[in-house]
N, C-alpha and C positions, 0 to 999 in steps of 0.2 A: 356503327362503332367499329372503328379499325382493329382486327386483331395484330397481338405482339406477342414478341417470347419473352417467356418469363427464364431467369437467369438457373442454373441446375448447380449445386452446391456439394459436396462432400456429403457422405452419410450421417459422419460424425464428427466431433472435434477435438482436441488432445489440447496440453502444452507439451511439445516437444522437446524445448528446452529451459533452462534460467539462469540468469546470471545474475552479478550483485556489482558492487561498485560500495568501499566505505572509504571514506575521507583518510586523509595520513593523522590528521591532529585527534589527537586522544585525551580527555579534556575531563579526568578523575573529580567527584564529589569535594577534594580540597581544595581546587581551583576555584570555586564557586561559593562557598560556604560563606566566606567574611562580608559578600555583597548583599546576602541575606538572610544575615544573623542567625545562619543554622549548623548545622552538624552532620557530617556523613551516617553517623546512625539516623538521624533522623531523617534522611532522605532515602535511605536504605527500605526502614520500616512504613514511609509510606506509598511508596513507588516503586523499590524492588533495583534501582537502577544504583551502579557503582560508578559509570562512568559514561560518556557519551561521546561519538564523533562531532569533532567541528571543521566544516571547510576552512580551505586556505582560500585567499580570495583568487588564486589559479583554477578552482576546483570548482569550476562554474556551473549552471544545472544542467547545461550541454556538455562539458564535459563528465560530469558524471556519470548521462544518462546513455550518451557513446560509447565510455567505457563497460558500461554492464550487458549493453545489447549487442556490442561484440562478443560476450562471452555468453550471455543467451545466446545466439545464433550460430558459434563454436557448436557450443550444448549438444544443439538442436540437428547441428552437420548439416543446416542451409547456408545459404549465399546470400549477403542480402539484398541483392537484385530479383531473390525470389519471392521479399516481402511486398504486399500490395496495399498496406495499409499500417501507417504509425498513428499511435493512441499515446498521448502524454497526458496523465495524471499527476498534476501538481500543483499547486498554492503559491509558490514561491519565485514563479516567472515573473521577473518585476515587470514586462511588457505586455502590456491591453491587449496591443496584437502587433504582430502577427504572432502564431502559435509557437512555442519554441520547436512543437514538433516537426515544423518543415525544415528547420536548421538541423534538428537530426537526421531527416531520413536523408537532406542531400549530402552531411556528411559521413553518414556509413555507405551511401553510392546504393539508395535501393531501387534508383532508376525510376523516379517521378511517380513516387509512392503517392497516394491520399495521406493527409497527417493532418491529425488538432487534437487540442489539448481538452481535457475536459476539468472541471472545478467539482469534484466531491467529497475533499480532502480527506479523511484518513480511509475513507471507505473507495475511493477512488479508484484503486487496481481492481478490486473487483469488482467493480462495476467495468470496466474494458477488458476483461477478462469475459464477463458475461456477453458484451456485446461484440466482441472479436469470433468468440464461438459462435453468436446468429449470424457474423459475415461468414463464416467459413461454410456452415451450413446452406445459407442462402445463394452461396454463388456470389458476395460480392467482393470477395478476396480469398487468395488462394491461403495467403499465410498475415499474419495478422501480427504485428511487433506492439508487445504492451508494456507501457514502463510508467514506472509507479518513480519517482522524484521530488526530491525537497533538500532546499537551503532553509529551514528557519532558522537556524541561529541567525538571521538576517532579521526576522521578526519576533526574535525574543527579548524581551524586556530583562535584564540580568541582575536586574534590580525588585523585581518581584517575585516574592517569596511561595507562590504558589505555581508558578509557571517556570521560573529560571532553570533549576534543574530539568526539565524534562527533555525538552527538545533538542532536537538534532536533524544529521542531515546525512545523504546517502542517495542510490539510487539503485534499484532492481528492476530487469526485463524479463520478460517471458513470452518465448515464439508460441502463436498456437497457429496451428495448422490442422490437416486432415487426415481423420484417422478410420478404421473398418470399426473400432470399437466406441462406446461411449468413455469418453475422457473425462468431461466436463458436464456437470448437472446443471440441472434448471436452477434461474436465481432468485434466488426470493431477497426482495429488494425493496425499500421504499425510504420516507423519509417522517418526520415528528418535526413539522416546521412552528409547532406552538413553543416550543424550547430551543426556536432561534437564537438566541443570546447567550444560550449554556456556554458554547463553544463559540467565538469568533474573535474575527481581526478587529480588536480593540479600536482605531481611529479610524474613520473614513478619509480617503485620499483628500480628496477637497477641503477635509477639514484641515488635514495637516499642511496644505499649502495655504490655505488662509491663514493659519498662525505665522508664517514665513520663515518658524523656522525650520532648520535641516535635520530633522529627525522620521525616523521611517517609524511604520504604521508599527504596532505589534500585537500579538496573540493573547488572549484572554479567556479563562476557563474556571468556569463555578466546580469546582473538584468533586464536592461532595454530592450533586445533583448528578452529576456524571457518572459517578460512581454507581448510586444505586441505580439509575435507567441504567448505567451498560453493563451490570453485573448479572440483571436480573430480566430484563426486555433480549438483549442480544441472546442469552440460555435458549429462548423459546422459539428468536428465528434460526441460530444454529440449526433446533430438531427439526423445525419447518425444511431445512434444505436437507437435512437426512431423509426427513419423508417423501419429502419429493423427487430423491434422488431413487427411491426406495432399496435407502442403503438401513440397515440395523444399526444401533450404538455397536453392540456387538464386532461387527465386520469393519469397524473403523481404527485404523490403523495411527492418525498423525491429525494431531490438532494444532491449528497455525491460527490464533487469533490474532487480531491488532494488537501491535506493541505498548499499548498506552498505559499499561502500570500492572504489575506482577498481581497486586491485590486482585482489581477485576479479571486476570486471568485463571486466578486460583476459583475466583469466587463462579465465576464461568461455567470451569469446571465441575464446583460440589455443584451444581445447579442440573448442569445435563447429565448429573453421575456417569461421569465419563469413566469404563475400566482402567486400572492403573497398568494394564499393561499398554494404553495408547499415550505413544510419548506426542509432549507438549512444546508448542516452539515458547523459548522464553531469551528470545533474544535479548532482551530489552533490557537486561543485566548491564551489558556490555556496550550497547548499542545508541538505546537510549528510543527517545519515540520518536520516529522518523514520517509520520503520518501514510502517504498515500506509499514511501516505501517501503513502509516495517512488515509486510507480507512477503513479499517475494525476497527482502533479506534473510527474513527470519527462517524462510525454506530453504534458501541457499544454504544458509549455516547449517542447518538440519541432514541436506544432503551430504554438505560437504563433511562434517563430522559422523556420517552413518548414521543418526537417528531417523532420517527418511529414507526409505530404498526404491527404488526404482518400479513401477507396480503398485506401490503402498496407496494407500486407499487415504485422503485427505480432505478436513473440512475446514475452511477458510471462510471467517469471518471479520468483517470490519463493521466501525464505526465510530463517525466523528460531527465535527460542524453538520449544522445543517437542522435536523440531526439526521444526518443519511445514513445510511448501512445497505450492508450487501453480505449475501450469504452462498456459497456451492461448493457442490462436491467435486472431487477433481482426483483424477489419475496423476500420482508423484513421476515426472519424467525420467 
């Protein structure tokens, strides 16, 4: 048997930088209410959410997701000719293939980067999060560009009363690159494909062109099933990536879970008895749930308003369709 060299990797992995991208349209609980005979309190008190972004149709998921990995990579004070690999997370590329991620990296100029997209919707960033850290470790990329991406208002039904409010759209990046220290913990990761159908894309394509007519697929979500698996199943892998990080509740500084409804973030919370002096990202007021990118938004806002600092000790949790999830600890850039 031939010997070969095996590739020598960074000791450790960081996110060095992040950046965010939100839509210009701002698109308040009154806009939406008459379509499904509800009430801004009442979308308030089950969702948490006032308002949401919606793309213009200029504000495509490549321009989004260029805009924000520009400002990841500012962040971060790389070049991006010095990224060696784009990871695109997101649901909402309406093409099979090719990736959209190769249309990013050749227009941020990253000098014939690896790039593809991966499909694990809301939990999606961190899962390219988790695996951009074993490229940087391993030796198979120096710097690794992760963006979390989503137009659904493109697959929201606005006529359904349990989905119309929630979604939106946005797009957040994050450099990880090589560091002497640990940045980024181990993932504790998997997926609950028995409750396949809790969360998914309502139509199949094939189905929708058999009918012939012009309507696109849309999103579809059992609320109250959701609710309790992710109120009370995600609490226990959160502490799994604190143990594994072997970080304390104690020394945890910033809790950034998925944006998917204020209730499961609270309930998140009483669950991991999180201390009240660890602030909570709660984007999703303002933001709305942006699936694969309500994480790296929701930290943007957090840095950028001062409730995450530089150093801060963060634990980042998602999950969605599938039902996948992803769980790690991570150094705040």
């Amino acid at each position: 048997m031939a010997a070969f060299q095996s590739p020598q990797g960074a000791p450790h992995a960081a996110i060095l930088g992040i950046g965010a991208y939100r839509p210009s349209r701002v698109i308040p609980n009154a806009d939406i209410v008459e379509a499904i005979d509800s009430s801004d309190e009442w979308i308030q008190q089950r969702s948490g959410i006032k308002q949401r972004r919606w793309a213009t149709p200029e504000e495509t998921v490549q321009l989004m997701a260029v805009e924000a990995s520009r400002k990841a990579l500012a962040s971060a004070g790389i070049d991006a000719r010095q990224i060696d690999c784009v990871v695109v997370a997101t649901v909402s590329h309406m093409l099979q293939t090719p990736a959209v991620a190769t249309a990013i990296a050749h227009e941020l100029g990253t000098d014939q980067a690896a790039a593809f997209d991966i499909s694990a919707a809301c939990a999606g960033f961190c899962h390219g999060v988790s695996m951009a850290a074993d490229f940087v470790r391993a030796g198979s990329a120096g710097h690794v560009l992760v963006i979390g991406v989503e137009r659904l208002s493109d697959l929201t039904d606005v006529g359904d009363r349990g989905t119309a409010f929630i979604f939106a759209d946005g797009a957040g990046a994050a450099v990880v690159g090589p560091s002497d220290t640990p940045g980024i913990g181990p993932v504790v990761w998997g997926s609950d494909g028995e409750q396949f159908d809790l969360i998914r894309q309502r139509e199949d394509w094939r189905d929708v062109i058999a009918s012939g007519e012009p309507v696109m697929p849309h999103l579809m979500m059992q609320g109250n099933p959701v609710f309790r698996w992710a109120s009370f199943a995600m609490a226990k892998i959160g502490q799994q990536a604190l143990d594994r990080a072997g970080i304390g509740i104690d020394e945890l500084d910033v809790f950034v879970p998925h944006q998917a409804n204020m209730r499961i973030i609270d309930a998140m919370a009483r669950s991991m008895k999180l201390p009240e002096r660890v602030r909570i990202a709660r984007d999703i007021a303002e933001q709305g749930n942006t699936s694969a990118a309500s994480i790296p938004l929701a930290l943007d806002r957090m840095i950028a308003e001062g409730e995450a600092r530089s150093g801060d000790t963060a634990l980042l949790i998602a999950f969605g369709a599938g039902l996948s999830y992803a769980a790690q600890v991570v150094t705040v850039p």
